[in-house]
C-alpha positions in Angstrom: 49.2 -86.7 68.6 49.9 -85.5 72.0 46.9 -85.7 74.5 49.0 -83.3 76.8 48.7 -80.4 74.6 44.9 -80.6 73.9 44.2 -80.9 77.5 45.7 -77.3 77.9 44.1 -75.8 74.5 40.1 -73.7 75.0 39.2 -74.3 71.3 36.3 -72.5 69.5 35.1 -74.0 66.2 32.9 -72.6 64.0 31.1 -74.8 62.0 31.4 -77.6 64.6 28.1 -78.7 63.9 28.9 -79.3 60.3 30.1 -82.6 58.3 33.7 -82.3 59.4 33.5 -79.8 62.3 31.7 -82.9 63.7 34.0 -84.8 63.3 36.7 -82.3 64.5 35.2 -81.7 67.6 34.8 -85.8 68.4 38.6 -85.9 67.6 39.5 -82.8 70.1 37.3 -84.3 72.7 39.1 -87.9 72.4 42.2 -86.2 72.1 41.8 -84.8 76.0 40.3 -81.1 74.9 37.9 -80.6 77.7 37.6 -77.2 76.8 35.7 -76.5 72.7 32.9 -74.1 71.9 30.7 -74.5 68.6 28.9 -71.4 68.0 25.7 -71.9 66.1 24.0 -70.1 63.6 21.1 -69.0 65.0 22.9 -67.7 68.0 25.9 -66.4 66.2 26.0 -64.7 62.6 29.9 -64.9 61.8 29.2 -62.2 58.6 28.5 -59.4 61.1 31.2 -57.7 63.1 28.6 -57.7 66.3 28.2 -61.6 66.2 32.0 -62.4 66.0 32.4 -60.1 68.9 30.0 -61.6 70.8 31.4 -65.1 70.1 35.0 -64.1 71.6 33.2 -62.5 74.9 30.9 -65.9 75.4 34.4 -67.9 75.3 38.0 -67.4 75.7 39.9 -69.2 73.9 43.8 -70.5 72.6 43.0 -71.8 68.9 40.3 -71.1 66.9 39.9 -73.5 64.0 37.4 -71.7 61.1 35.4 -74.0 59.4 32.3 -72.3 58.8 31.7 -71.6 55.4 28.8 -71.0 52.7 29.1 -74.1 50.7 28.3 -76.6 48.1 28.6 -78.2 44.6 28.6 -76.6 41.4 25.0 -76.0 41.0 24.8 -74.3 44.2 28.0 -72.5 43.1 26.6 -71.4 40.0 23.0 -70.2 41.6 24.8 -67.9 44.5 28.2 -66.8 43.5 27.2 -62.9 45.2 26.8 -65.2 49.0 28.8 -67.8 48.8 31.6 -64.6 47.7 30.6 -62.2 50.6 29.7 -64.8 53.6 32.9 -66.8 53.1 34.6 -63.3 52.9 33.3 -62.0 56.1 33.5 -64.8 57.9 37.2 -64.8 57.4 38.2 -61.5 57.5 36.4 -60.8 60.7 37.1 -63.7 62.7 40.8 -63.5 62.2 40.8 -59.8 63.0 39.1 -60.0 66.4 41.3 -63.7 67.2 43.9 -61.2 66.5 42.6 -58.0 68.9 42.3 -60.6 71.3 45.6 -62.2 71.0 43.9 -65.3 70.6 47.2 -67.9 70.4 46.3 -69.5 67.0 43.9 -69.0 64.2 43.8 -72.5 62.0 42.1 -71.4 58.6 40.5 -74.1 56.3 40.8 -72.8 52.9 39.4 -74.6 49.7 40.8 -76.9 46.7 38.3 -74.3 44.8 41.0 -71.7 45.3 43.7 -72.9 42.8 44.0 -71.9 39.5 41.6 -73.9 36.9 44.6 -75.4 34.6 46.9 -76.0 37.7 49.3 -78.6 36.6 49.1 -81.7 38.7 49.5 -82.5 41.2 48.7 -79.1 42.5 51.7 -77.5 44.5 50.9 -75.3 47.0 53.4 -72.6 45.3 51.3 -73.0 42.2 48.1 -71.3 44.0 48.7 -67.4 42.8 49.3 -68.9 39.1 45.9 -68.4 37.6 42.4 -67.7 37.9 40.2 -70.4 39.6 37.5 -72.5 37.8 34.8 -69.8 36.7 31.6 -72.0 38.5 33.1 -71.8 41.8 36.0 -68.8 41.4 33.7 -66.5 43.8 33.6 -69.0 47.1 37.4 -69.9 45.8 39.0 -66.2 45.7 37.1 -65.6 49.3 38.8 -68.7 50.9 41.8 -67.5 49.4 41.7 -64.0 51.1 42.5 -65.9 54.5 45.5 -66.5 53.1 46.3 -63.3 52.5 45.3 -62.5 55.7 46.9 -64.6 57.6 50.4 -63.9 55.7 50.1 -60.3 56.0 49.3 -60.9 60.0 52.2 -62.6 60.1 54.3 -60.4 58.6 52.5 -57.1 60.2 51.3 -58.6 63.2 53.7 -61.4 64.0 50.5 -63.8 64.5 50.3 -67.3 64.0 47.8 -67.8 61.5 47.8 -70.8 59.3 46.1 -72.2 56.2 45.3 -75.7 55.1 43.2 -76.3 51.7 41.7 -79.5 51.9 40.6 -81.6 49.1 37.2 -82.7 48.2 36.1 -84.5 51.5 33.6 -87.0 51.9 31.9 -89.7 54.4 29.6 -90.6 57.1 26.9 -87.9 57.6 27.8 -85.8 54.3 25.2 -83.6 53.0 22.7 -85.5 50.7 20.6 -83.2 49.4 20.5 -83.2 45.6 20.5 -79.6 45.2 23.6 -78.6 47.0 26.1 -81.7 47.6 28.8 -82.6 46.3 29.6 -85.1 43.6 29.9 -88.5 46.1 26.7 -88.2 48.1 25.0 -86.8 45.2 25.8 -90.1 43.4 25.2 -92.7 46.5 21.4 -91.2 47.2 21.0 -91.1 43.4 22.3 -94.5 42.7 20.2 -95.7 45.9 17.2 -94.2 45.2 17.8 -95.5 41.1 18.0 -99.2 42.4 15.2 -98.8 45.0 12.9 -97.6 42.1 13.5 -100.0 39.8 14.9 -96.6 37.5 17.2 -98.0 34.5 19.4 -94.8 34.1 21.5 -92.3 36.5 22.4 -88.8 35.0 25.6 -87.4 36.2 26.8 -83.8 35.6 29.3 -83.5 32.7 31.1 -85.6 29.9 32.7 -87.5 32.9 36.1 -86.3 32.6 37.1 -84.4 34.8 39.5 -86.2 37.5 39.1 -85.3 41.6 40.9 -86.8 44.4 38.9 -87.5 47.6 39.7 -87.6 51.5 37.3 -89.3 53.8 36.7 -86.9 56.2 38.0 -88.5 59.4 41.1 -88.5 57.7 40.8 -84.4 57.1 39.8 -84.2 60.5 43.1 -86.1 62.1 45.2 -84.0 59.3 43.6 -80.8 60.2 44.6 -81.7 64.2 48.0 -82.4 63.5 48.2 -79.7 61.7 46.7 -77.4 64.5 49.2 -78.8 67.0 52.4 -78.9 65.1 52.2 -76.4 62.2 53.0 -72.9 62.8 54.4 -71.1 59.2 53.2 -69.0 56.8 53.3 -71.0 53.9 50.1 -73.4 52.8 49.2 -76.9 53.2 47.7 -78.8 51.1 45.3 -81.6 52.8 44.4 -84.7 50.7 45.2 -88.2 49.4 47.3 -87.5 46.8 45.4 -89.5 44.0 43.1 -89.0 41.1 40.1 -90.4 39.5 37.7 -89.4 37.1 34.0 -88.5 37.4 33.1 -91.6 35.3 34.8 -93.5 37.2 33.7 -92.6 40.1 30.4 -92.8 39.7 30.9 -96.4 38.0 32.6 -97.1 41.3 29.4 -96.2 43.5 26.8 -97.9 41.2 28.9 -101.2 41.8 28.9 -100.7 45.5 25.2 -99.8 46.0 24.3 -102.6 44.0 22.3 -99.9 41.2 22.7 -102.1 38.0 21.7 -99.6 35.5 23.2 -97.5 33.2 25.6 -94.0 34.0 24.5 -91.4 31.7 26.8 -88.1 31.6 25.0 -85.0 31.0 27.4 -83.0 28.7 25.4 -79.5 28.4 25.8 -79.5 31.9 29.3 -78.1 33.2 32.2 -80.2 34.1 34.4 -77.8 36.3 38.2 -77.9 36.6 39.3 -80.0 34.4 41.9 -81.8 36.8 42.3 -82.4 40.8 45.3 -84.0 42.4 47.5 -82.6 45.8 51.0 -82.5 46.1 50.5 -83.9 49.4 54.0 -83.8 50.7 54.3 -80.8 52.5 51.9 -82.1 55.2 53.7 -85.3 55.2 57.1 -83.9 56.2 56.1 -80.6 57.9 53.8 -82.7 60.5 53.2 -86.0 59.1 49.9 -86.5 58.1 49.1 -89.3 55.7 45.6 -90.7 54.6 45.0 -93.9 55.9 41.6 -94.8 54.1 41.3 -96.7 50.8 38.9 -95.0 48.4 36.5 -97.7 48.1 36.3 -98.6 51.8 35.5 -94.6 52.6 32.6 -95.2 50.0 31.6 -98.6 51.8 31.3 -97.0 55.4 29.7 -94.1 53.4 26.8 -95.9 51.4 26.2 -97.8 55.0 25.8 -94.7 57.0 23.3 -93.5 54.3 21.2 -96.4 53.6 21.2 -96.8 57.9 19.9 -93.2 58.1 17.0 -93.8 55.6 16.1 -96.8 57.0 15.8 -94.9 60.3 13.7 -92.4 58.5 11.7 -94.9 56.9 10.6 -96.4 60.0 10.3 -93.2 61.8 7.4 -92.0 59.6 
């Protein structure tokens, strides 16, 4: 990725501070981008038209890469569909307007796996997105992601602006969210697993009959597809972010009991829901439109994962 044109890019991105913006930001900095602004909550409310505004008069800026979003796993989903709807809305619609009034070179959009169809056939193709309605537990955050694409298509089109839109897949990694009552699946299991073995607990519950299949990206792998992406992508159509593979809950969670050393038995929870039935990304748009490829192994992402977490409670521990 070329150094040269991150030196010359002022980058704002919202939700820098987050599990991947972090990670973004380290990458933009390493990458020569001397230049990047990471508007914070408390400072900035991106659902409000006076915020956003304020945000493109306290920096000027090429790219903006939108992050930000209202987030988490199906529980959380399920609890605030009315929020997690009308913040990721917002947050979207408003921030590509005013990068637009400001002629603002580039607006990178994150979109959401969430967004496709439940019964997309696999793996999902990014022409496959308008097929169907999206799972039911997390349609709401889904269909809001998905407006950016609307946007930035009809921008395009109107406008002649260079919006784009990648949809990651589920991402995962060092400094994940780990609280139990709005992560996703992977650190959900880890500090459940963790916490099982610590306890001496015989049994972890999991969500579900188990089924269900998801492919994961470790996040610093998202982070160097998002970049190249940013630098070399500039069309209307979307791109699909991920690792091209599938696995199921069970699996998965069988996976991380082995790895944290939790010797107990997985239990699945049927009467709870199990989501879309089926996760897997064409990937190959992103490999021949600016050639990103995932580089880490599932189980060594979960390795450096389960590290970072048991290093953080440790710290913790012997902080108290």
């Amino acid at each position: 990725m070329s150094t040269s044109f991150w030196s010359k890019q002022k980058v704002i991105v919202t939700g820098g501070s987050g599990f991947l913006g972090g990670f973004i930001v380290e990458k933009l900095r390493a990458k020569g981008c001397r230049d990047v602004f990471v508007p914070r909550k408390k400072d900035f409310d991106l659902t409000t038209e006076q915020s956003v505004i304020k945000l493109y008069d306290a920096f000027s800026s090429t790219m903006v890469i939108h992050l930000a979003a209202h987030v988490g796993g199906i529980g959380a989903n399920r609890a605030n569909p009315g929020s997690f709807y009308y913040d990721n809305l917002m947050m979207g619609a408003l921030l590509m307007e005013h990068a637009r009034r400001r002629k603002i070179a580039k607006f990178v959009a994150l979109g959401s796996i969430c967004a496709y169809p439940k019964f997309t056939p696999i793996p999902f193709k990014e022409e496959d997105i308008w097929n169907g309605y999206p799972e039911e537990t997390n349609a709401p955050y889904g269909l809001a992601k998905k407006m950016m694409l609307v946007q930035a298509q009809a921008y395009r089109a109107h406008y002649g602006y260079n919006a784009i839109v990648l949809f990651p897949v589920n991402l995962y990694g060092p400094r994940d969210n780990f609280d139990l009552q709005t992560s996703h699946v992977i650190p959900a299991l880890i500090r459940k697993c963790i916490e099982a073995q610590e306890s001496g607990q015989k049994e972890v519950t999991v969500w579900g009959t188990g089924k269900p299949t998801r492919e994961f990206l470790y996040v610093e792998d998202a982070a160097e597809g998002i970049l190249l992406g940013a630098e070399k992508y500039n069309n209307p159509a979307p791109v699909n972010i991920g690792a091209g593979f599938e696995i199921s809950i069970r699996d998965i969670a069988e996976m991380i009991a082995r790895l944290t050393g939790f010797k107990g038995k997985i239990v699945m929870d049927p009467t709870q829901p199990d989501g879309q039935p089926r996760r897997m990304l064409d990937v190959s748009r992103a490999k021949d439109c600016f050639g990103f490829v995932a580089k880490t192994p599932l189980e060594d992402g979960l390795r450096q994962t389960i590290e970072w977490y048991k290093s953080k409670t440790l710290k913790t521990a012997a902080s108290l």
